[in-house]
GUSE-753377 format. One record per atom (N, C-alpha, C): residue in three letters; x, y, z. Coordinates in steps of 0.05 Angstrom, whole numbers, plus 5000, padded with zeros to 4 digits. Atoms other than C-alpha are relative to their C-alpha. Example, Ala and Ser with C-alpha at 12.3 -4.5 7.8 and 13.67 -1.06 7.14 Angstrom:
2
ALA501849765000/ALA524649105156/ALA501850245000/SER498449764999/SER527349795143/SER498550225014/
***
This chain:
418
UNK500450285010/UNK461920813197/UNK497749875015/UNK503250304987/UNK455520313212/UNK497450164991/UNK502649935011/UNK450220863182/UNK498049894980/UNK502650125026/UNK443920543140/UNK497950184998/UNK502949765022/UNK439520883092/UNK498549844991/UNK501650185014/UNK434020513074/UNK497550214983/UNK502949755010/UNK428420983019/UNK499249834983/UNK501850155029/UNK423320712975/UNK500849765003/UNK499050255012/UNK425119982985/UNK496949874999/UNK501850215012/UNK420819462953/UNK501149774993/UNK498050275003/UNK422318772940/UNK497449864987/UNK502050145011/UNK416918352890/UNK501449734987/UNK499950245010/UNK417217692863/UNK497849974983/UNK502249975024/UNK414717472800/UNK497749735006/UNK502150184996/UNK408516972800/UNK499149924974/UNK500250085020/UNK406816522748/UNK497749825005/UNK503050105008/UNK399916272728/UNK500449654998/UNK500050345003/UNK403015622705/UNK503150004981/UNK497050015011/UNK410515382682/UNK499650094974/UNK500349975028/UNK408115452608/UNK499850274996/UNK500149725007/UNK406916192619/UNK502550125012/UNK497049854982/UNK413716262654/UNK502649944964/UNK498149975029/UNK416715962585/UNK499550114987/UNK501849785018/UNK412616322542/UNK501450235004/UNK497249694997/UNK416417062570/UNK501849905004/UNK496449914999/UNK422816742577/UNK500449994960/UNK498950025033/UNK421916532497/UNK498750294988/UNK501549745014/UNK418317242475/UNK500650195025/UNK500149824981/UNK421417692534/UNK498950314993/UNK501649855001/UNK418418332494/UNK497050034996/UNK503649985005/UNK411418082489/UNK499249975027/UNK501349874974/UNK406018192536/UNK500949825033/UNK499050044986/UNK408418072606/UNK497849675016/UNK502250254986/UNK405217302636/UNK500450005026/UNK499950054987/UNK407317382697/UNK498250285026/UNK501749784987/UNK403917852760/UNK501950035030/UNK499549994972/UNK407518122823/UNK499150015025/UNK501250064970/UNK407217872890/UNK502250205009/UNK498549864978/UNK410518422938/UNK499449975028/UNK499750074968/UNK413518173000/UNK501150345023/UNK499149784986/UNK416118923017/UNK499250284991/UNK500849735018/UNK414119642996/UNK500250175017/UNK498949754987/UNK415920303007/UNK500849925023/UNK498650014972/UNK420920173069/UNK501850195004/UNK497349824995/UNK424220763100/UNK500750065026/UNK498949934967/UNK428420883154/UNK503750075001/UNK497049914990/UNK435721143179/UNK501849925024/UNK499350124971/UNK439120753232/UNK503150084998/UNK497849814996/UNK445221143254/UNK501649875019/UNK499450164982/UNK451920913273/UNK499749925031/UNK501850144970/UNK451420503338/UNK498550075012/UNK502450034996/UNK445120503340/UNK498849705005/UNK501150294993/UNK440819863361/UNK497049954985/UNK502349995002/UNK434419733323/UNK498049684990/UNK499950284998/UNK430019103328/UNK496649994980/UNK501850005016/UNK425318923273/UNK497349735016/UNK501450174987/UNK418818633294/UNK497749924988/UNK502750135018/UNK412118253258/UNK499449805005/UNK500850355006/UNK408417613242/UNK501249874984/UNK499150295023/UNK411117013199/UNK498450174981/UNK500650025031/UNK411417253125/UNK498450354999/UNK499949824991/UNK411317993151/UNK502250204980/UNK497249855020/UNK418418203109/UNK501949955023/UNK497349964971/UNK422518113169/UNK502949914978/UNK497950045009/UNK427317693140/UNK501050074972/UNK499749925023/UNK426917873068/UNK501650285004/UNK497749664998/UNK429618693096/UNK501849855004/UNK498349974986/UNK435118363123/UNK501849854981/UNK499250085029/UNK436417953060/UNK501550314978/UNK500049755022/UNK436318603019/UNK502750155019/UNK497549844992/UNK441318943066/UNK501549925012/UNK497650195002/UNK445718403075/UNK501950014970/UNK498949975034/UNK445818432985/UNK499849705003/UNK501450405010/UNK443417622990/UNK498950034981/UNK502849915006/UNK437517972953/UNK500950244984/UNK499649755013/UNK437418492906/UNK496350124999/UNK503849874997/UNK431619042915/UNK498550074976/UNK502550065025/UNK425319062863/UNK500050334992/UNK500549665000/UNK425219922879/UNK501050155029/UNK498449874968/UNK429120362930/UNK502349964995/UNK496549984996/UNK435920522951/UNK500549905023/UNK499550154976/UNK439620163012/UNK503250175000/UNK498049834993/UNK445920553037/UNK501149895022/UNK498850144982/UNK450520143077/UNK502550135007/UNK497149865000/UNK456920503107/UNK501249835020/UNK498250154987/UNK462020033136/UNK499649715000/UNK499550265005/UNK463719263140/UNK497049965017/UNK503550104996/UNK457518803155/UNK500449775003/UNK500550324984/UNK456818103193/UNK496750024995/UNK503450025001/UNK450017803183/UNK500149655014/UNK501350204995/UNK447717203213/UNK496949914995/UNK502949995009/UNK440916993175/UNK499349754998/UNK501350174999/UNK438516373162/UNK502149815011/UNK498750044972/UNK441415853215/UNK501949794975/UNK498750205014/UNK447215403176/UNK500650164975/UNK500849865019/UNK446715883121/UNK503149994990/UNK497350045011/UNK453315793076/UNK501949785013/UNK498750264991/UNK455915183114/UNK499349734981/UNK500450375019/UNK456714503075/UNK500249825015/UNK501150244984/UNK454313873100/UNK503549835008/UNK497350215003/UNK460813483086/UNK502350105011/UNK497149835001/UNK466614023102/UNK499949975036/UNK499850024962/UNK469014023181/UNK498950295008/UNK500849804990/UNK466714553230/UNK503150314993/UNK498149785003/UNK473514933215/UNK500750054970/UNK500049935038/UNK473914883138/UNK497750154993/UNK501649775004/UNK467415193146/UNK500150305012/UNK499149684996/UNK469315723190/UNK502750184979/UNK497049945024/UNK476215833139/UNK496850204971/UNK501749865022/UNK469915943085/UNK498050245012/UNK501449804988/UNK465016323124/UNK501650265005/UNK498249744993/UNK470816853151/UNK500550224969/UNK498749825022/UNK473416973079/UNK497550234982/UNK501549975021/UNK466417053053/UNK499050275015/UNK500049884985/UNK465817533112/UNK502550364992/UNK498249785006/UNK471817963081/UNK501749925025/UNK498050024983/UNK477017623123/UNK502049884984/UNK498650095020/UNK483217453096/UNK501449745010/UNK499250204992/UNK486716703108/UNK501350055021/UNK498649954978/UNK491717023156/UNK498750005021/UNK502249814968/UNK486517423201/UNK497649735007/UNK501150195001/UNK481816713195/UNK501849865022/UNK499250284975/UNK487416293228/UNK500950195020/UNK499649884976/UNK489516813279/UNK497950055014/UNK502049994985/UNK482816913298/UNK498549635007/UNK500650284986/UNK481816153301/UNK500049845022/UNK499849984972/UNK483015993366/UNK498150105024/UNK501649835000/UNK478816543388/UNK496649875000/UNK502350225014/UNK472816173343/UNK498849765020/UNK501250244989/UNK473215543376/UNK499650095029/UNK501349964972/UNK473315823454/UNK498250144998/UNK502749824996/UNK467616213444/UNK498149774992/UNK502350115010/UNK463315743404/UNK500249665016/UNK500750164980/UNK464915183453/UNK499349774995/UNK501550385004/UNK463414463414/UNK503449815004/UNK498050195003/UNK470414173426/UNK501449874977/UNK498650145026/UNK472913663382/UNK498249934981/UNK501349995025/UNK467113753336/UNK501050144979/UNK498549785028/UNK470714323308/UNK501649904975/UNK498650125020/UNK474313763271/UNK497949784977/UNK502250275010/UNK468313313250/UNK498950174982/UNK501949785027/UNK463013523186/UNK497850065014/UNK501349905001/UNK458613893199/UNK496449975003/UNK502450055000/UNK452513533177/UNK499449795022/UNK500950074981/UNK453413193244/UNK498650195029/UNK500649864970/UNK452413753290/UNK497050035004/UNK503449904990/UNK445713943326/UNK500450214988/UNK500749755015/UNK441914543308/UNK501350165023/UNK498549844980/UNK444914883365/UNK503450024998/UNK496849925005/UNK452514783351/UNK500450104981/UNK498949855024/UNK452015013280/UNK499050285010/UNK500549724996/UNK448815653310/UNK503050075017/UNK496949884986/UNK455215673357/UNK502050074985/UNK497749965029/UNK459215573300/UNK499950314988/UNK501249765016/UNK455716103262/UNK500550245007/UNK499649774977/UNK455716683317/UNK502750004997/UNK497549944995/UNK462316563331/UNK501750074986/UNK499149925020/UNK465116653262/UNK499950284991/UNK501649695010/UNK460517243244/UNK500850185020/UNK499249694980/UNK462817713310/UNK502749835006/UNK496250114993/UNK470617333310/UNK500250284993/UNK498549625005/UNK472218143291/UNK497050075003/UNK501649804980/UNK467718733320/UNK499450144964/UNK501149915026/UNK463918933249/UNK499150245003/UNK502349774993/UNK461019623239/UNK497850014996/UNK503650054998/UNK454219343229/UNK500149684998/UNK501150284992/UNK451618663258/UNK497649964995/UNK503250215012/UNK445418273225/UNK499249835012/UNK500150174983/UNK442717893272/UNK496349844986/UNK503150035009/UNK436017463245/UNK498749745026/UNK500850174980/UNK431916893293/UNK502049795000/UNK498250284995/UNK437916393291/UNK501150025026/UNK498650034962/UNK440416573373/UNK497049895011/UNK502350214982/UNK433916273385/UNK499849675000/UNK499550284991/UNK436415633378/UNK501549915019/UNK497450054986/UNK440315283424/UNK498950085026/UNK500050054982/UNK441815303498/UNK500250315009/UNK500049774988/UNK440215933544/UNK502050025011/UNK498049984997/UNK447315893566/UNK501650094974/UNK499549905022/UNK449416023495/UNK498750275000/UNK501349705012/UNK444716603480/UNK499550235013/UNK499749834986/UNK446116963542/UNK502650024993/UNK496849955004/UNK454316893526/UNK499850194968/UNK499749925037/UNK451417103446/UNK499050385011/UNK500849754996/UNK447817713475/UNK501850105021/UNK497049894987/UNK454017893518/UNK501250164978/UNK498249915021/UNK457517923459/UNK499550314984/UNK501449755022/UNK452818393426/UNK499850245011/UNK499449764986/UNK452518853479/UNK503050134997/UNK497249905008/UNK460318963479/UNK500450114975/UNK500249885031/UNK459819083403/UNK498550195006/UNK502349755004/UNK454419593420/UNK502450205018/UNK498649845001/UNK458619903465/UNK502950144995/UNK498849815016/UNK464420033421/UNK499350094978/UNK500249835020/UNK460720293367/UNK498949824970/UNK500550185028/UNK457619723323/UNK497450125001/UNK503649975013/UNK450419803291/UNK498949804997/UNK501650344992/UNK445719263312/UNK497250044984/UNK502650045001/UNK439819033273/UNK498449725007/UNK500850224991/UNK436618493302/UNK496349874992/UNK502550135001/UNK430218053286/UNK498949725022/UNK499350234977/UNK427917713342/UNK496850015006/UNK502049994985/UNK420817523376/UNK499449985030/UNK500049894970/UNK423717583445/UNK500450245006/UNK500349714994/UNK420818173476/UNK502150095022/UNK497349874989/UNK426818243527/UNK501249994987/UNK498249965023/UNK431518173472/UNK499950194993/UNK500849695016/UNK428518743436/UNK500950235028/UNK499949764987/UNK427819203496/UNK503250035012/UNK497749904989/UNK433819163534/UNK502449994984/UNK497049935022/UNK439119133472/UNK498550284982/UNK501449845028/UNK434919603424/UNK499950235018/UNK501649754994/UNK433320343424/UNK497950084983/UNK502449925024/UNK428420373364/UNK498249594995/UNK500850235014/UNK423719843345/UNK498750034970/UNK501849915030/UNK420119773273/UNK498849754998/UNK502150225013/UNK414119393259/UNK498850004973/UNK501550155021/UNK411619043199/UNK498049874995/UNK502350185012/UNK406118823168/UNK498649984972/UNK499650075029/UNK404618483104/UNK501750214989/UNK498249855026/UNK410418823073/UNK500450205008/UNK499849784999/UNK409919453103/UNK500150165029/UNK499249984972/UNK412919933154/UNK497450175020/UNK502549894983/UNK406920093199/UNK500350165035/UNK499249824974/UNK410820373268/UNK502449905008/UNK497549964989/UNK416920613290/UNK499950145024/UNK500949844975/UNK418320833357/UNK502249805022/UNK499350214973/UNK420820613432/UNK499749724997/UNK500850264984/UNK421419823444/UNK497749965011/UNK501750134977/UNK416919803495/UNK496850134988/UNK502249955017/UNK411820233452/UNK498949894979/UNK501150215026/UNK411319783387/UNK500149785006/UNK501950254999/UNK410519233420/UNK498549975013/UNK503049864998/UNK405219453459/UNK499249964980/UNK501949995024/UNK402019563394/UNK501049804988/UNK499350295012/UNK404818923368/UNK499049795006/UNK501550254985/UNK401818483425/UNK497450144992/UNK502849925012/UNK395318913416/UNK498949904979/UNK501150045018/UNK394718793354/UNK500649674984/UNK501450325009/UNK395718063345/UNK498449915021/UNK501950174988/UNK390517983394/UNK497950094989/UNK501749835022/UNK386418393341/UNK499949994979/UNK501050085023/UNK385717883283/UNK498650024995/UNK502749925007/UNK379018003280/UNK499250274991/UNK500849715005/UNK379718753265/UNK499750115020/UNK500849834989/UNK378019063326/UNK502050215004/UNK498749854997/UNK379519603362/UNK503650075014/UNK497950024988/UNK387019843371/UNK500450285003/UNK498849674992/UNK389320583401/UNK502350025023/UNK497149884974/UNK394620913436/UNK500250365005/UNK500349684985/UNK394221493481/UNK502850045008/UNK498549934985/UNK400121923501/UNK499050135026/UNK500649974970/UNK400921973577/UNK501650225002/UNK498949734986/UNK402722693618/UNK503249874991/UNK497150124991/UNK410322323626/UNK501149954971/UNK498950125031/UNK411122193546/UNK499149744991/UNK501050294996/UNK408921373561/UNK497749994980/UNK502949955010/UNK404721143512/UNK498249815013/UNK502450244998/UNK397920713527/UNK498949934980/UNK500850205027/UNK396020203481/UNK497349845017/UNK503950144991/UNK387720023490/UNK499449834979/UNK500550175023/UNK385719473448/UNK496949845011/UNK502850224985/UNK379218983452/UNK497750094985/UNK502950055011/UNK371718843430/UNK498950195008/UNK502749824987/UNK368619283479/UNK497949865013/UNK501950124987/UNK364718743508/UNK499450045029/UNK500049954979/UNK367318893570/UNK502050094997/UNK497749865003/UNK371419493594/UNK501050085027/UNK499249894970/UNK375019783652/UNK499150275002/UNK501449704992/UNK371420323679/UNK501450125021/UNK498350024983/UNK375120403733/UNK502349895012/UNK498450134989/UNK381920283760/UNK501850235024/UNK498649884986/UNK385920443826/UNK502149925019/UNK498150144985/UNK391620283872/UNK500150065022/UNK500049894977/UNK391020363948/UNK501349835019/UNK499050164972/UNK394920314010/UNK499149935019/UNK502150084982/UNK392819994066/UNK499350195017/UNK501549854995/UNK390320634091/UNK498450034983/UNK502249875019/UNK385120734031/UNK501650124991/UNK499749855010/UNK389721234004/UNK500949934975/UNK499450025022/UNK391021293931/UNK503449924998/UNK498050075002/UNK398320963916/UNK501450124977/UNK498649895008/UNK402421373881/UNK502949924993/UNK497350034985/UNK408521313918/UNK499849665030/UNK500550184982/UNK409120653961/UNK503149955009/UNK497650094994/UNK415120384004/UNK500249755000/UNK499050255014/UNK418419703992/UNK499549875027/UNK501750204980/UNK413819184029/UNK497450055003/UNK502049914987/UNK408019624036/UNK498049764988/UNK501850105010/UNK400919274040/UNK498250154978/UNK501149885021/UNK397219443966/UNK497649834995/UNK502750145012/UNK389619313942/UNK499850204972/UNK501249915021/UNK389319343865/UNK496149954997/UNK502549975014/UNK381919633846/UNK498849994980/UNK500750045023/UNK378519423782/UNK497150024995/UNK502349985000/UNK371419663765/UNK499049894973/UNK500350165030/UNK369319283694/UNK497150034999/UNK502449985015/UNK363119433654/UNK500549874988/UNK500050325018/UNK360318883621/UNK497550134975/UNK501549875027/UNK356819183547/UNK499149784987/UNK501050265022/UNK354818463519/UNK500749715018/UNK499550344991/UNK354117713531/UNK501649995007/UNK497350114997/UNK359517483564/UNK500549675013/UNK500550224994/UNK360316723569/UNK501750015029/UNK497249984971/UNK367116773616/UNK501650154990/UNK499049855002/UNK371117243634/UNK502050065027/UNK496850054981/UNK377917293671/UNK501050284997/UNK497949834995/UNK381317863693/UNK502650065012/UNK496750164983/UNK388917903703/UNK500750305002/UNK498749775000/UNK394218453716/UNK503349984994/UNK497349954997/UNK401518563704/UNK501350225001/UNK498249804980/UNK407118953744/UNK502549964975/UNK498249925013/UNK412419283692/UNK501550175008/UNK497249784996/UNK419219613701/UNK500050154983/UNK500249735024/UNK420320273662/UNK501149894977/UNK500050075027/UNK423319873610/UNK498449764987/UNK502350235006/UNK417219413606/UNK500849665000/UNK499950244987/UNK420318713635/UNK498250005028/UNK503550084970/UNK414118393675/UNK502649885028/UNK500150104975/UNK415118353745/UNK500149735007/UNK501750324985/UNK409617873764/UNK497350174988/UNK502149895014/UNK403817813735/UNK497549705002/UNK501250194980/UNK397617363755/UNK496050124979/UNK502849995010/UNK389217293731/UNK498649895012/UNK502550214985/UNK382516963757/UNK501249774989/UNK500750345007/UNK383316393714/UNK502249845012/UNK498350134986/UNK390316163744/UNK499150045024/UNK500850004970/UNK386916323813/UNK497549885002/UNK502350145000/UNK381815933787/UNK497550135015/UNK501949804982/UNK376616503806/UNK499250124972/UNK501449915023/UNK373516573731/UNK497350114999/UNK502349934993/UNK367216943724/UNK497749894973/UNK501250115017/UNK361516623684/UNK496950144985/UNK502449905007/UNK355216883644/UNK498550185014/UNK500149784984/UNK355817543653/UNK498050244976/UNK502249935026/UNK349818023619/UNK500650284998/UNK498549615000/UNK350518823590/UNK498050015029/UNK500149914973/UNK349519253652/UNK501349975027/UNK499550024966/UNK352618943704/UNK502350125005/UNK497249884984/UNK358919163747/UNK501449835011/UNK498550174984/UNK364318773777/UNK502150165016/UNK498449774982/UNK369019083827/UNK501849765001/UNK498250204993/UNK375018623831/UNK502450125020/UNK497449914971/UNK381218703894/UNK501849784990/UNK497950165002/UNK387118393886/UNK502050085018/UNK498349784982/UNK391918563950/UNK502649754997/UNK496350045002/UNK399718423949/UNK501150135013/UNK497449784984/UNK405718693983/UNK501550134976/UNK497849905025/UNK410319183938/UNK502849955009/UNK497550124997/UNK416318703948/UNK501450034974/UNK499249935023/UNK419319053891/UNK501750215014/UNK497649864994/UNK426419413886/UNK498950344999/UNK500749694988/UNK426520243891/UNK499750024960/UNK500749865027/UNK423920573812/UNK497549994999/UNK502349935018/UNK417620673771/UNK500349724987/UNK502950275017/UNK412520093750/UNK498250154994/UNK503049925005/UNK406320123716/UNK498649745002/UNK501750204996/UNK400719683719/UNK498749994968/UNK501650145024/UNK397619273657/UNK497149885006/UNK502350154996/UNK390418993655/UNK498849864969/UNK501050125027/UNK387818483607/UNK496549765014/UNK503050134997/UNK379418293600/UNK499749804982/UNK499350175021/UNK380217653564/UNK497049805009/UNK501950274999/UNK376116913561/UNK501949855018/UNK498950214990/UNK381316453568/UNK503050155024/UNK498049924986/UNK388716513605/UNK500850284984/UNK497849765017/UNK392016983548/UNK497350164981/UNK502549815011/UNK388017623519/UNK500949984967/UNK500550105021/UNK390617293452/UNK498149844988/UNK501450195004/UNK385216893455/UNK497050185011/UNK502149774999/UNK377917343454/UNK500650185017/UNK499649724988/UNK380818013473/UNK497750135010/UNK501949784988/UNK375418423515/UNK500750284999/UNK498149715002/UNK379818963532/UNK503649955009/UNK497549954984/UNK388019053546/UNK500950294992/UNK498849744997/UNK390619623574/UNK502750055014/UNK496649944984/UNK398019793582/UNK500250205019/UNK499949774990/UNK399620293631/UNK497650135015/UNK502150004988/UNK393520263665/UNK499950195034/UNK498449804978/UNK396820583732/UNK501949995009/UNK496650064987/UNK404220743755/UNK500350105019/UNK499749884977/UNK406920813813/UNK502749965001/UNK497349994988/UNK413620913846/UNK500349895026/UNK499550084972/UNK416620543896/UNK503250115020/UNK497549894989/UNK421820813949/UNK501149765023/UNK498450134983/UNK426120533998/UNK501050145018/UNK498949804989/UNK426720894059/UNK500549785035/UNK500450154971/UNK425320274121/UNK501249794992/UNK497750265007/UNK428819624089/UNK502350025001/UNK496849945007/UNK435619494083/UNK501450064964/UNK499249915024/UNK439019754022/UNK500949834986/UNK497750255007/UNK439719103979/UNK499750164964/UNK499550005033/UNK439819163899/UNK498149784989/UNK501350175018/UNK435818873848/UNK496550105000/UNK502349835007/UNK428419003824/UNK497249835024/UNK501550114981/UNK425818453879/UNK500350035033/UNK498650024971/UNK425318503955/UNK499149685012/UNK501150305001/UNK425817793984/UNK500749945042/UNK499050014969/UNK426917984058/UNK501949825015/UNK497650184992/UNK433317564065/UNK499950045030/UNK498850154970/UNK435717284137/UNK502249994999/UNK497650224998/UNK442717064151/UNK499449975035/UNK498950134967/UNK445016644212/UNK503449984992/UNK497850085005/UNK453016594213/UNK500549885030/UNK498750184981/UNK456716094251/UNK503050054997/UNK496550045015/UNK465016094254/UNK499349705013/UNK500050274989/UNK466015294260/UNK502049955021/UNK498950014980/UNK472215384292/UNK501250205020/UNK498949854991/UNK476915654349/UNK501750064987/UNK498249925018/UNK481616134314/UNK502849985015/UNK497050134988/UNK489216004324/UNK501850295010/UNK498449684997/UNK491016754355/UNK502949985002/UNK497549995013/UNK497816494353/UNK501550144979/UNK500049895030/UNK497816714282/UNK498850214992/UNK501349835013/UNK494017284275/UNK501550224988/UNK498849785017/UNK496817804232/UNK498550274994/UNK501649825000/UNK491418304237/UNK501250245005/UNK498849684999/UNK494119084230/UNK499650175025/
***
């Protein structure tokens, strides 16, 4: 139970020149056709296997939400088959089947049933409903008073009140309070690990990576890469900083890792390196060591300004820390082909014990969404160990202190100690 088949899907809408040619074929439906298809989806295929996690990803007006329409059955498909095996929660557009006038619990009563719940299993799970979704004595008030944030509580809470074999998840947990949408992605994890099937649409890139194991990108309509999380959006950020057409590639690395190169070419990295404070090449570093990132940049064309940054990623591609000239207010200005820049950047690796890589982005402004030069993912990784600190946990080192005090004298009268 929770397997999806998705082959050949397509999804078109009809388009009409002008209302008069929309009546025209409804009054003569076998004469010549007035209308012309717009296709928001084409050829879409893919297999997402029970509990599995997969997180769809694009621009506005991409198909995102239209797939999720279609394999919800909101939507019926234009061409293709859709293959759904087991019960199905969807959460899609935010309020979506709630009525303005009805209370927060006459809408959950409608929402559950429409869910395939039956009145019984509605009010026994009622209870349930309201401590999770957390608005109090709204639950009794209509609806069309709540914020956009409590009808999403509402919403969530209804749609996973029972553990579904496939969960629809679309941008509606992005409303609301980050105390909510950490308790909503709780939730979803637990469903993941007994065995639900997650599809999620979301434009938070931790969202995607650490719930997901597949990602799928879209564009206009169509599925253009499947793969690792942390690889399609790589090529996702690449390539919306590559409205203009340029260039976008991805190299596989010795390790499997891909690299995603994108940019004008105006200016490139010619060199990059990581060294300890012996000069030696950094590989392997221990947790504190002193580090000088190396950056050698060829400059191929005019360059009015030009900022170079870097970011430190964990193996599942959540940034570190991450830092550029222009926030260090150290921008470089009217720069001509030929020249060379050598840039240093030194830090401590106050980072927990695993595998990082390093990012570099040759931009204008702060973000290499804005005149891409060059970005390069995976630019150099290294490993850090832990063999001279104390053994704490977590991916930061923050060289803690304590002082303890006892305030008072203890009453050895009483001690009960073994």
């Amino acid at each position: 139970m929770g397997d999806i088949v998705v082959s050949g899907l397509g999804k078109a809408y009809k388009s009409y020149p002008s209302q008069w040619s929309r009546l025209a074929e409804w009054i003569n439906p076998s004469g010549k056709p007035k209308h012309r298809l717009h296709w928001v989806l084409r050829d879409i295929n893919f297999h997402l296997r029970a509990g599995e996690a997969v997180g769809i990803v694009g621009a506005n007006g991409a198909g995102k939400s239209t797939l999720l329409k279609l394999l919800t059955g909101t939507t019926r498909p234009t061409t293709g088959k859709i293959s759904v095996n087991g019960s199905v929660a969807a959460l899609l557009e935010l309020g979506m089947g709630f009525h303005p006038d009805f209370t927060g619990r006459q809408n959950a009563m409608m929402g559950g049933q429409l869910l395939g719940l039956s009145v019984e299993e509605i009010l026994r799970l009622m209870p349930s409903i309201e401590a999770f979704a957390e608005i109090g004595e709204y639950i009794d008030q209509p609806v069309r008073t709540y914020s956009s944030g409590m009808q999403m509580r509402l919403a969530f809470s209804v749609a996973t009140a029972r553990r579904p074999d496939v969960l629809i998840v679309d941008e509606a947990l992005s409303v609301g309070d980050s105390y909510f949408q950490h308790k909503s992605f709780e939730r979803i994890r637990e469903f993941r690990r007994a065995g639900t099937t997650l599809m999620i649409v979301s434009h938070d890139r931790y969202a995607i990576q650490t719930i997901c194991d597949r990602a799928i990108l879209l564009q206009a309509g169509q599925l253009i890469k499947e793969g690792l999380p942390v690889d399609v959006l790589d090529f996702y950020n690449a390539m919306m900083a590559e409205r203009d057409q340029l260039l976008v590639r991805q190299e596989k690395l010795a390790d499997g890792r891909m690299k995603t190169i994108s940019g004008s070419g105006e200016a490139t990295v010619a060199e990059v390196r990581l060294l300890n404070e012996n000069d030696e090449t950094a590989d392997s570093v221990e947790v504190g060591d002193a580090l000088e990132l190396q950056v050698r940049v060829a400059i191929k064309a005019p360059i009015p300004r030009l900022v170079l940054g870097f970011m430190i990623t964990d193996r599942l591609g959540q940034c570190m820390y991450g830092i550029n000239t222009h926030r260090l207010d150290q921008p470089l200005t009217d720069l001509l082909p030929g020249e060379e820049v050598l840039y240093r950047y030194r830090f401590p690796a106050n980072l927990g014990k695993g595998s990082y890589s390093i990012s570099l982005s040759l931009s204008r402004e702060d973000s290499h969404l804005d005149t891409n030069y060059e970005w390069r993912d995976n630019a150099w990784m290294f490993h850090v160990v832990n063999t001279r600190q104390e053994n704490f946990v977590g991916t930061s080192w923050l060289d803690a202190k304590v002082d303890i005090s006892r305030a008072a004298e203890p009453d050895t009268s009483r001690a009960t100690f073994p």
